[in-house]
C-alpha positions in Angstrom: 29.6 43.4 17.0 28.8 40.3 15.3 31.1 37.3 14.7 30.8 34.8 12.0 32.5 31.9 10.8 31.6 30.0 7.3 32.7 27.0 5.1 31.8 26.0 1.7 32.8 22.7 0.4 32.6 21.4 -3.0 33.1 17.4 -4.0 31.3 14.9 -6.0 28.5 16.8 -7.5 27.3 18.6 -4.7 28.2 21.8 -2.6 27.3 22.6 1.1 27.6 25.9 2.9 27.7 26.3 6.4 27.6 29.5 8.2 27.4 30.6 12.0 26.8 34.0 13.0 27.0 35.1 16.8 25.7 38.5 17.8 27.1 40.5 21.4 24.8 38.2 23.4 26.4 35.2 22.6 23.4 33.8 20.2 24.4 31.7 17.8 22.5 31.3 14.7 23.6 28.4 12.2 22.6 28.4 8.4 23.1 25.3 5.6 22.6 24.7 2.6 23.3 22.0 -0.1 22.6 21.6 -4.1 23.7 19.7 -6.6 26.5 20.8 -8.8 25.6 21.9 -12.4 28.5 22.4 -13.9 31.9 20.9 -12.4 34.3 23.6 -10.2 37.1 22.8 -8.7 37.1 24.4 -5.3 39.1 23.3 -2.0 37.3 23.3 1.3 37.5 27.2 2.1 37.0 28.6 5.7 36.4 32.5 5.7 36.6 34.1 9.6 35.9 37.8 9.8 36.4 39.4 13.4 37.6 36.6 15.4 40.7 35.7 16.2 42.7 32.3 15.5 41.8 30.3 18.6 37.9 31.3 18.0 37.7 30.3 14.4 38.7 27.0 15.6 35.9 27.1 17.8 33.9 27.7 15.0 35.4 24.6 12.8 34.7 22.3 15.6 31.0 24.4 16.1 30.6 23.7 12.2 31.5 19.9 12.5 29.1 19.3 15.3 26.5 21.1 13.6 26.7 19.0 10.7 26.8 15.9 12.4 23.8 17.1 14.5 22.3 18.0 11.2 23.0 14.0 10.0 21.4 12.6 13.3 17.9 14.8 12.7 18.2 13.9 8.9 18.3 10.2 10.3 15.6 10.2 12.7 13.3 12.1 10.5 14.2 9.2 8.0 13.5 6.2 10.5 10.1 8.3 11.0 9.0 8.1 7.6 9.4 4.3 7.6 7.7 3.7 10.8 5.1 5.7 9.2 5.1 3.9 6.1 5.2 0.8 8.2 2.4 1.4 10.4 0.4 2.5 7.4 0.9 -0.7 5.7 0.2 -2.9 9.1 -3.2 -0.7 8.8 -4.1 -1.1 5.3 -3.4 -5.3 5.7 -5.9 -4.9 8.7 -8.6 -3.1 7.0 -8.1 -5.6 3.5 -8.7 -8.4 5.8 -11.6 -7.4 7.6 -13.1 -6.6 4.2 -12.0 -9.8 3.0 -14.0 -11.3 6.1 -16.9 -9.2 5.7 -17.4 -10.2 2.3 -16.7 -13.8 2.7 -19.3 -13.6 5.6 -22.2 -12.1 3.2 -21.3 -14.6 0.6 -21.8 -17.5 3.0 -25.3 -16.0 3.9 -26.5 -15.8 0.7 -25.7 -18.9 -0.2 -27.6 -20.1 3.1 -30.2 -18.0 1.9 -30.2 -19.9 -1.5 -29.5 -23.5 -0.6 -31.9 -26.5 0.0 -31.1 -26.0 3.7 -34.1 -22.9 3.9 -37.6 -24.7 5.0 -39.2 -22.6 1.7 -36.9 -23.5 -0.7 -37.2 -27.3 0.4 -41.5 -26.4 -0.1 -40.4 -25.2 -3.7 -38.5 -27.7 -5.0 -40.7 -30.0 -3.9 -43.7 -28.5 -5.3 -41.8 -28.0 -8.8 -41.4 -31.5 -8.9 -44.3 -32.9 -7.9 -45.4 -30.8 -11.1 -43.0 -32.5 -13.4 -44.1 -35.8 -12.3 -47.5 -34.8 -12.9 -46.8 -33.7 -15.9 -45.0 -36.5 -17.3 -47.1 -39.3 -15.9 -49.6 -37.2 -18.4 -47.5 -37.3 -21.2 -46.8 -40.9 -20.7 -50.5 -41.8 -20.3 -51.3 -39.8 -23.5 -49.0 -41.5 -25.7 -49.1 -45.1 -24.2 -51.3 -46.3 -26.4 -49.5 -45.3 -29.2 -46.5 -46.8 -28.4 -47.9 -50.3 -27.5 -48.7 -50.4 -30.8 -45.8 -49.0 -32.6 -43.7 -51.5 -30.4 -46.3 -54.4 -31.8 -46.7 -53.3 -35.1 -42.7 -54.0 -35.2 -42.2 -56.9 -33.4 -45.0 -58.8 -35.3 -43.8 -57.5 -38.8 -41.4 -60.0 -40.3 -38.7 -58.8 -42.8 -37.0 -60.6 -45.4 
């Protein structure tokens, strides 16, 4: 024969139903479940005990009651979980971002190594380039010199009245 022992309660928007069944072995198997309320109902908390007798249904309120709150305690630990989890995950991403952070500040500092007057080429380059501007305008300057020694004497010996 199999006992059972159930509860439903209803408050505040939501409903709950507990239910143990325990078979000739002494098993006991516990159901829940809980939902929101649609529509409003006004129902008491109602205990229903079918083929037990007094003393054992409250056995089975206190078996309900330490179900639930057994229920509560793996609902809580399964909620610290989640924020170690989420935790840990963000400790990992902050770890990652900061060794790409690192990377990338570490190939920016080689090129510009690479690309700075500090390289024994680059040093050969610029001062090729300007020994070619130099050249180019002490040629300039040689080409128009005699031009402007005379402009330059044509108007300081010109008098204006």
């Amino acid at each position: 024969m199999i006992d059972s022992i159930g509860a439903i309660n209803a408050n505040k928007g939501s409903i709950k139903i507990f239910w143990f069944l325990q078979d000739d072995e002494h098993h006991i198997l516990f159901f829940s479940f809980a939902s929101r309320i649609i529509r409003p109902i006004s129902a008491p908390i109602i205990s229903v005990s079918t083929g037990m007798d007094s003393s054992r249904g409250q056995n089975g309120i206190q078996l309900l009651l330490a179900a639930e709150q057994e229920a509560q305690q793996i609902v809580n630990a399964a909620r610290n979980a989640k924020l170690a989890r989420l935790k840990q995950a963000k400790e990992e991403a902050e770890k990652e971002v900061a060794e790409f952070r690192a990377q990338m500040e570490a190939d920016f500092q080689r090129k510009l190594a690479e690309t700075s007057g500090d390289s024994g080429a680059n040093v050969k380059r610029l001062e090729k380039e300007t020994d070619a501007k130099i050249q180019h305008l002490k040629g300039e300057a040689e080409r128009i010199s005699s031009d402007v020694v005379e402009m330059l004497l044509k108007h300081i010996t010109t008098v204006r009245y």
